[in-house]
C-alpha positions in Angstrom: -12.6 22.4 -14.6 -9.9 22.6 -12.2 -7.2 20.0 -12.7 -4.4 18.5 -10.2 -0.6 18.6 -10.9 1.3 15.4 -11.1 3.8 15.9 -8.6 0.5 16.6 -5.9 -1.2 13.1 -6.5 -1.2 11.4 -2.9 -3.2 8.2 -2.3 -6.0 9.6 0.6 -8.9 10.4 -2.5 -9.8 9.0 -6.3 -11.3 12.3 -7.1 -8.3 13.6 -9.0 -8.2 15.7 -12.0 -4.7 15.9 -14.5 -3.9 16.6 -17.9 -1.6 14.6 -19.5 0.3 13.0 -22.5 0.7 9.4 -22.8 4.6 9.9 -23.3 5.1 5.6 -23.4 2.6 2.6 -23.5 3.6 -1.0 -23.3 2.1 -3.9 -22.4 3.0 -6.4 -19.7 2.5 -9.9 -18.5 3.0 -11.7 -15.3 1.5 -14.2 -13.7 0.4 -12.4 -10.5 -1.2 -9.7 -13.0 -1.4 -11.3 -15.9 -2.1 -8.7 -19.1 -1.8 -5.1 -18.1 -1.0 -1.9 -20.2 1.5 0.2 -18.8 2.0 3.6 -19.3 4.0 6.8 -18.5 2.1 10.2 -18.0 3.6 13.5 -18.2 1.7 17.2 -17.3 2.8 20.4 -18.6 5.3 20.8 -15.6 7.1 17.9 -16.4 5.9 15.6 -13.8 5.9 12.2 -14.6 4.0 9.5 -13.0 3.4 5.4 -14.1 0.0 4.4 -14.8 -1.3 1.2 -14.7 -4.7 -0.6 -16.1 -5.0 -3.9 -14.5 -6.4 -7.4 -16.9 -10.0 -6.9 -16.0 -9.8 -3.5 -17.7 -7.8 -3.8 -20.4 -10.9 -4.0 -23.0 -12.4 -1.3 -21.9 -9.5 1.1 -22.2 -7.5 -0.1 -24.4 -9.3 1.5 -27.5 -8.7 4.7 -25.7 -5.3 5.1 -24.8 -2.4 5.9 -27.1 1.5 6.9 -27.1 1.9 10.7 -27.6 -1.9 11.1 -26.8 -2.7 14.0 -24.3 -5.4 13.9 -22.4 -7.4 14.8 -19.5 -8.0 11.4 -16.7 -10.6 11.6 -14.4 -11.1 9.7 -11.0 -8.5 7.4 -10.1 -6.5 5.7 -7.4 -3.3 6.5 -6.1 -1.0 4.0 -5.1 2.4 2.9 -3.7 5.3 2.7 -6.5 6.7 -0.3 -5.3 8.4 -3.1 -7.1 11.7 -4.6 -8.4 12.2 -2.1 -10.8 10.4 1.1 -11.3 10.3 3.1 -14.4 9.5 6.4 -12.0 11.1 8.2 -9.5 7.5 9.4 -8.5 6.5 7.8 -4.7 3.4 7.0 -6.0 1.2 5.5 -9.1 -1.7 5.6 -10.6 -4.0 2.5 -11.5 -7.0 2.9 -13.3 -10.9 2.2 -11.9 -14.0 1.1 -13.6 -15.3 4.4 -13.4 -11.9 6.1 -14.4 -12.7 8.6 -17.6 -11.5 10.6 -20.2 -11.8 14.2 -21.9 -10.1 15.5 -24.1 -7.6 18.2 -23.5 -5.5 20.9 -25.4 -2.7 18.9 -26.9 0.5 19.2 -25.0 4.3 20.2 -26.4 5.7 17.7 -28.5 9.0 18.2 -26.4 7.0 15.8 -23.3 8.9 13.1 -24.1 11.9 10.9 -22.7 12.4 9.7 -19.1 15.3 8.5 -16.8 15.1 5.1 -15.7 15.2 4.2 -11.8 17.5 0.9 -11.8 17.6 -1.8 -8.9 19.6 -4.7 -8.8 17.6 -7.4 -9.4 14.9 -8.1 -12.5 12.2 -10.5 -12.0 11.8 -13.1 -14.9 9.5 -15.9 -15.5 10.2 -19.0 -17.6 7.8 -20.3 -19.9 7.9 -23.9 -22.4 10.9 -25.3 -23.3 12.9 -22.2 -21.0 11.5 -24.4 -18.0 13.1 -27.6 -19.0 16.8 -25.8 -20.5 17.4 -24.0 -17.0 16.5 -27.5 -14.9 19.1 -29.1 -16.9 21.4 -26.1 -16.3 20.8 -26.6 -13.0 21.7 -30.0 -13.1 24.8 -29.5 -14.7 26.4 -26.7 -12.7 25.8 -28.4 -9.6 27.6 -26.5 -7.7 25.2 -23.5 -7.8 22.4 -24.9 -5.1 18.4 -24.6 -5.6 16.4 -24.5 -2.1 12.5 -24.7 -1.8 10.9 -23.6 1.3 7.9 -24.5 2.4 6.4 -22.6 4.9 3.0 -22.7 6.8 1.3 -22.8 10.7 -1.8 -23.2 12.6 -2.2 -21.8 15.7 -6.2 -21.9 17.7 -7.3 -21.4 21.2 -4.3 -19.3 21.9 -4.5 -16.0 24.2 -3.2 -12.9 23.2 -0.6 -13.0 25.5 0.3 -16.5 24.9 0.2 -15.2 21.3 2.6 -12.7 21.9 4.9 -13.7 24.5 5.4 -17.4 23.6 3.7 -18.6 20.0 5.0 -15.7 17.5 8.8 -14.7 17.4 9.9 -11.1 18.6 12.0 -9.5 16.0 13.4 -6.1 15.8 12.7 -3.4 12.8 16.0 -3.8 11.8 15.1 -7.9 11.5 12.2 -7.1 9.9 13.2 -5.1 6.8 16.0 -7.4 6.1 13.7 -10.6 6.5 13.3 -12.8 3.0 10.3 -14.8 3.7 6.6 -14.5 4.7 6.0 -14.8 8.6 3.9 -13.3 11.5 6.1 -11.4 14.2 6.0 -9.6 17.5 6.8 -6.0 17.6 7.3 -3.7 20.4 7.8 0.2 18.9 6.8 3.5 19.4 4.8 5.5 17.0 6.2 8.5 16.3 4.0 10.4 13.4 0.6 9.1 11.5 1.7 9.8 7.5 -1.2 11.9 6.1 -0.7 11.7 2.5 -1.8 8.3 3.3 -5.5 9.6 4.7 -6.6 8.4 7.9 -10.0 7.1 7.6 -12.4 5.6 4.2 -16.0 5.4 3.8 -17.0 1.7 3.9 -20.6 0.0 3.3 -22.8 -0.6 5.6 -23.9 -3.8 4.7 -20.9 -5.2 3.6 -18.3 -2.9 5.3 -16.3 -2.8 2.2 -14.6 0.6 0.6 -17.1 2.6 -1.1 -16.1 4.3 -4.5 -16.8 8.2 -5.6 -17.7 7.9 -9.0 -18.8 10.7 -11.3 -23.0 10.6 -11.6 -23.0 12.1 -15.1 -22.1 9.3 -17.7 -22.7 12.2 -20.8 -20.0 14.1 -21.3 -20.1 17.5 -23.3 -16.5 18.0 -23.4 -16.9 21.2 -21.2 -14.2 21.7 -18.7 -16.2 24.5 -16.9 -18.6 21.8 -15.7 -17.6 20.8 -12.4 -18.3 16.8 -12.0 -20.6 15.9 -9.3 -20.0 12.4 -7.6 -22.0 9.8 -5.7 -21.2 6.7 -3.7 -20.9 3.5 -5.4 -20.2 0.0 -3.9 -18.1 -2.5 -6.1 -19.5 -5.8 -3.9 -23.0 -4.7 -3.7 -23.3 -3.0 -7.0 -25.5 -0.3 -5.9 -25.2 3.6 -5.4 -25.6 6.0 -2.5 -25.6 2.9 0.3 -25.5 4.2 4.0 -22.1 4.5 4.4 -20.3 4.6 7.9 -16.6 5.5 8.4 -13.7 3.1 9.2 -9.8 4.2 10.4 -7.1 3.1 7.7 -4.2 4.8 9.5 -0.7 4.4 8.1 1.6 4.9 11.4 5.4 5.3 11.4 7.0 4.1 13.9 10.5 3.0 15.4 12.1 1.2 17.7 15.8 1.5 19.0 17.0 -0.5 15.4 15.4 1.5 13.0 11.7 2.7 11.6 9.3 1.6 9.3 5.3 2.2 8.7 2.7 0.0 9.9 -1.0 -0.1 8.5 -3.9 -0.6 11.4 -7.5 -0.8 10.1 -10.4 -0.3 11.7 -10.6 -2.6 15.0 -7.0 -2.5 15.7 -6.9 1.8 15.6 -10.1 1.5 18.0 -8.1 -0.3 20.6 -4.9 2.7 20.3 -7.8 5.5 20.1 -10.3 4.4 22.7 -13.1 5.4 20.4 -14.8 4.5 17.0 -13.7 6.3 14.1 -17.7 7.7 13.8 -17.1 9.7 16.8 -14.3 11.7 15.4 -15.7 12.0 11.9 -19.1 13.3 12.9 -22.5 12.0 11.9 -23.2 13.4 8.7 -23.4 11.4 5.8 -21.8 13.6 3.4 -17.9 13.4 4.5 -15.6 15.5 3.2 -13.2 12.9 1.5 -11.2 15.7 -0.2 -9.9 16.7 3.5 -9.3 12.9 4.8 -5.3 13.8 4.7 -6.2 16.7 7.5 -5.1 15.0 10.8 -7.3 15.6 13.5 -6.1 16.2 16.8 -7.6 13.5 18.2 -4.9 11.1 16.7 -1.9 13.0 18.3 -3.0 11.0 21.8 -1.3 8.1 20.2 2.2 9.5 19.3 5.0 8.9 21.1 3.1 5.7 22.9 4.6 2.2 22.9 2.3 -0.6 21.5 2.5 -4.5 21.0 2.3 -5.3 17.7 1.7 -8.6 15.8 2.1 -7.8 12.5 2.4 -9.5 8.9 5.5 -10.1 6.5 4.0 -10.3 3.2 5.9 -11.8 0.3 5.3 -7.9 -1.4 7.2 -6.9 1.5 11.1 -8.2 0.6 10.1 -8.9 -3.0 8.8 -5.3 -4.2 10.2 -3.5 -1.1 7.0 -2.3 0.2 7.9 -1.1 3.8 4.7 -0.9 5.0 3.2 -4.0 7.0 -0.1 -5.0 8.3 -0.9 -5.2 11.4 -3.3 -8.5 12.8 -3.0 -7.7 16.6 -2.4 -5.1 19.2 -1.3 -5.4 22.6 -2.4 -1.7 24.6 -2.3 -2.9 28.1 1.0 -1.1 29.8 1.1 -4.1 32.7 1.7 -6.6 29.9 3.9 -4.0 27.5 6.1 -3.6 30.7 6.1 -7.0 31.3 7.1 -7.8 27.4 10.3 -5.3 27.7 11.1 -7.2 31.1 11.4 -10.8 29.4 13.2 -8.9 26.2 16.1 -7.7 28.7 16.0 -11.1 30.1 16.7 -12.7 27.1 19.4 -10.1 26.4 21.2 -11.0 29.6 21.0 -14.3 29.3 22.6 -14.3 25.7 25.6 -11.5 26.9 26.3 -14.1 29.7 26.0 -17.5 27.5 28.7 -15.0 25.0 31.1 -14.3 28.2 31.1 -18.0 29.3 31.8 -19.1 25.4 34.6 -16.7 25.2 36.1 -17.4 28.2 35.8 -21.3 28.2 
C-alpha cells in the first residue's frame, strides 16, 4: 500500500496513509478536553507531526500505542496546530477518529528521536484544591496587582440585515480584529483575495441530517498485507448508518484583506451560495461517488469571487485570541453592491467626522 509523507498531510481528506514511530507519548488534562494522549510522530524523512486522541477515545487506543513504537496509521483528520504552545513547527495536526487504524510496519531507525520545541510567551495553567484558595489569598495580599471579570452576552431579534450591519454590530478593521481579547460578533468590509486549498472547498454531508459524512475503511479484518489497497464507504457519526445519500455542502476557507491587514474567514454552505450564485451540487456534479481525494483542486468556478468586496458579519471566538487561531466564522453576508457602497460611504463619514472632532481638540 501506498503511504503519505508527513510533511504532505493537509486537512481537505481523512483518507491518509503514513508510517511512523511514536518518538514521545504523554498524557494530558484540561478541562476543555479533559484526558487526552498526546503524541509526536516521526516518518522516515524526518517529518514530525503532533497527534492527538481525544477522552472519548482514549480506551480504545490506548492499549495500542507506545513510545518508540513504529507503525503504520490509517484514516484520520487533519487539523489546525493552534494553541498556546505547540510542540511542532508542523501547520497542521493529526487527531485520531473512531475508525482510525493500525498496521504494522517495518520498524524505523532508532536515530527518529528528539525534537525542537516551538515556545510562545504565555503557558496556560489550571488550579486545582487547595492551589485555588493559596492564589485568592495571594491575590488579596498583593493588592496592587488587579483581577477583572467580564461578563459578556447580547440578544438581538427582529433585526434586518442591514440594521444588523449598519447600526446593531460594531465595524472593526482586520487589524482590530486580530488584536481583539474577547468574544464578540463584528462587521467586516474586505476583499477576498485567494480561497486556501489545502483547506478543501467542499464536504460530503447527510442527507437527512446534513451533517459531515465520514470515509471509513469497509474491511474490519486485517491481514497485515500492505499490497491490499483499502476500500472505503460512507459512514454517518449522527445517524449511525453507512452509505446514506449524501449531497455536497461548500466549506470554503477565504483569505482576505482589507486596507489594515489579512486574515482567513470560514463560510459554509448558505453563506458561499449567496457569493457564488449557485448551490455547491451544481459545481460538483450529480454523481454520488465524489472524488474527495481531489476536494483541494479549485474549480474555476470559485475564481468569480476573488478580488470582490463583501459584508461580512463574522464571529470572535474565545479559540481565536486564546490559541491564535486566525481563522473566523462567518454568520452573515452582505452581497448587495447598493448597500456595500453605501457601508463604505458611512465608514468615510465617520472618518471625517473623527479627523475634524481631532483638529477642533487640537486647536481649542
Amino acid at each position: 500500500m501506498s503511504t503519505n509523507a508527513v510533511v504532505d498531510l493537509k486537512p481537505f481528506k481523512t483518507m491518509w496513509n503514513i508510517n511512523v514511530k511514536v518518538i514521545r507519548l504523554w498524557k494530558q488534562y484540561s478541562t476543555a478536553g479533559g484526558e487526552t494522549i498526546e503524541m509526536v510522530l516521526c516518518d522516515l524523512k524526518g517529518g514530525k507531526i503532533q497527534a492527538s486522541v481525544k477522552k472519548e477515545l482514549v480506551a480504545q487506543y490506548e492499549p495500542f500505542l507506545r513510545q518508540d513504537y513504529s507503525l503504520m496509521l490509517i484514516n484520520f483528520a487533519v487539523t489546525h496546530s493552534c494553541g498556546s504552545y505547540r510542540t511542532m513547527s508542523h501547520g497542521y495536526r493529526i487527531s485520531f477518529l473512531n475508525t482510525t487504524r493500525f498496521r504494522p510496519c517495518e520498524k524505523l531507525p532508532e536515530d527518529l528521536s528528539g525534537f525542537s520545541l516551538v515556545h510562545d510567551e504565555r503557558l496556560p495553567m489550571v488550579l486545582w484544591g487547595k492551589f485555588i484558595c493559596d492564589v485568592s489569598e495571594a491575590m488579596k495580599v498583593r493588592d496592587d496587582h488587579s483581577t477583572i471579570f467580564v461578563l459578556l452576552f447580547g440578544y438581538m431579534n427582529g433585526v434586518s440585515d442591514k440594521d444588523d450591519f449598519f447600526i446593531h454590530t460594531p465595524r472593526t478593521t482586520i487589524a482590530q480584529i486580530l488584536e481583539t481579547k474577547q468574544v464578540e460578533k463584528c462587521i467586516l468590509l474586505c476583499t477576498i483575495t485567494a480561497i486556501n486549498s489545502d483547506m478543501g472547498w467542499f464536504y460530503l454531508s447527510c442527507k437527512v441530517c446534513s451533517k459531515n459524512i465520514l470515509s471509513v475503511p469497509t474491511s474490519t479484518n486485517d491481514d497485515g498485507n500492505d499490497d491490499d489497497d483499502l476500500k472505503y464507504m460512507n459512514y454517518c457519526v449522527k445517524c449511525k448508518t453507512y452509505n446514506h445519500v449524501t449531497l455536497p455542502r461548500y466549506k470554503l476557507h477565504l483569505i482576505v484583506l482589507d486596507n489594515t491587514s489579512n486574515t482567513k474567514l470560514l463560510v459554509f454552505d448558505n453563506h458561499a451560495m449567496q457569493l457564488l450564485s449557485q448551490p455547491c451540487l451544481q459545481i460538483t456534479g450529480s454523481s454520488n461517488k465524489f472524488e474527495i481525494e481531489e476536494t483541494n483542486v479549485l474549480p474555476p468556478a470559485l475564481n468569480i469571487i476573488i478580488g470582490k468586496m463583501f459584508l461580512f458579519k463574522i464571529q470572535i471566538e474565545r479559540e481565536n485570541f486564546v490559541y491564535k487561531h486566525k481563522t473566523y466564522k462567518v454568520l452573515k453576508v452582505i452581497t448587495n453592491k447598493d448597500l456595500i457602497s453605501d457601508f463604505k460611504d458611512s465608514n468615510s463619514q465617520n472618518g471625517s467626522r473623527k479627523c475634524l472632532l481631532m483638529t477642533f481638540e487640537k486647536h481649542s
